[in-house]
N, C-alpha and C positions, 0 to 999 in steps of 0.2 A: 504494500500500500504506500502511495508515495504523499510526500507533504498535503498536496492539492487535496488529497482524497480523504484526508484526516477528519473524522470530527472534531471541533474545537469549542470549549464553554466560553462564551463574551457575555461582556457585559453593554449597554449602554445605556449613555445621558445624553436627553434632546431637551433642545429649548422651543415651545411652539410659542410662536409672537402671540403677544399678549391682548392683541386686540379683537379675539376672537370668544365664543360664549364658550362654557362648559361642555356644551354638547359636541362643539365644531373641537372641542380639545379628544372629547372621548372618541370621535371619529377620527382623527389623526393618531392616534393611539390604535386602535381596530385598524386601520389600515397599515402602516407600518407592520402589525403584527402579522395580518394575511397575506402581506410580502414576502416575510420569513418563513412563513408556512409553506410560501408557494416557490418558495428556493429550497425546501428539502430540509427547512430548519426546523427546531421544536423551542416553543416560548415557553420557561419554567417559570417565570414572573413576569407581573407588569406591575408597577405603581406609578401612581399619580402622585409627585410629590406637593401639588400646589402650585400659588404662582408665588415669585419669589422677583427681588428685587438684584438687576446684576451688577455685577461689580464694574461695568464699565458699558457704555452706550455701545448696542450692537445692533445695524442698519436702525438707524436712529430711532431705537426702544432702548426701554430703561428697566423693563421687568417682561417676565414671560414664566409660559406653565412650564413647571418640568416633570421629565417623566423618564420613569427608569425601569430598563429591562435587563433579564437576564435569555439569555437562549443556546442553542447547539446547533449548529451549523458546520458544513464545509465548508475550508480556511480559502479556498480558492469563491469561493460567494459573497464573502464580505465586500469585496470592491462594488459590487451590483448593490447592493444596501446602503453602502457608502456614498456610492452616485444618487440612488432614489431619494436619498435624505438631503442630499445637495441639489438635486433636481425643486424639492419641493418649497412651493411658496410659503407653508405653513411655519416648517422648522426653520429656523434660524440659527441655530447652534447643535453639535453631534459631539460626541466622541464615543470612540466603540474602543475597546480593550479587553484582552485576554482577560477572562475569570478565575480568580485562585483564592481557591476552597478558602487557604488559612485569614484570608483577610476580612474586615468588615465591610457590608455596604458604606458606599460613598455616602448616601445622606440618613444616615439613619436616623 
């Protein structure tokens, strides 16, 4: 089995701009999710962390919802996750990184 074919556990953090309702959050949330599904991934979490104020102006917002997942995917997928997150007008901020067991969540 080579790199590409590897399962791999990630994690992410997205920022969905702020000026959207609750609802339009939990559907960017389901979607993003039905992405990964449909790339062969499995979601073990999702949370909503709330909206939160960021630490510096990003495409000129000053707060946004975040939301954070855990999943299992093949490591060669992640770039098509990475683009759809960058593609979308919702999110505004991503970071996706390797999941290791020992550590805690990012916002707990």
């Amino acid at each position: 089995m080579s790199r590409k074919e590897k399962l791999e556990k990630y994690e992410v953090t997205y920022i969905v701009r702020p000026n959207i309702d609750e609802e339009a959050v939990d559907k960017v949330s389901a979607t993003v999710d039905e992405f990964i599904k449909n790339l062969g991934g499995n979601i073990e979490l999702t949370e909503k962390k709330g909206r939160r104020r960021l630490a510096y102006e990003v495409k000129k917002m000053r707060d946004g919802y975040y939301v954070y997942s855990v999943f299992t995917i093949k490591t060669d997928q992640v770039a098509a996750i990475k683009r759809m997150m960058t593609l979308s007008e919702d999110i505004i901020r991503f970071l996706i990184v390797v999941f290791e067991e020992s550590q805690t969540p990012v916002m707990a």
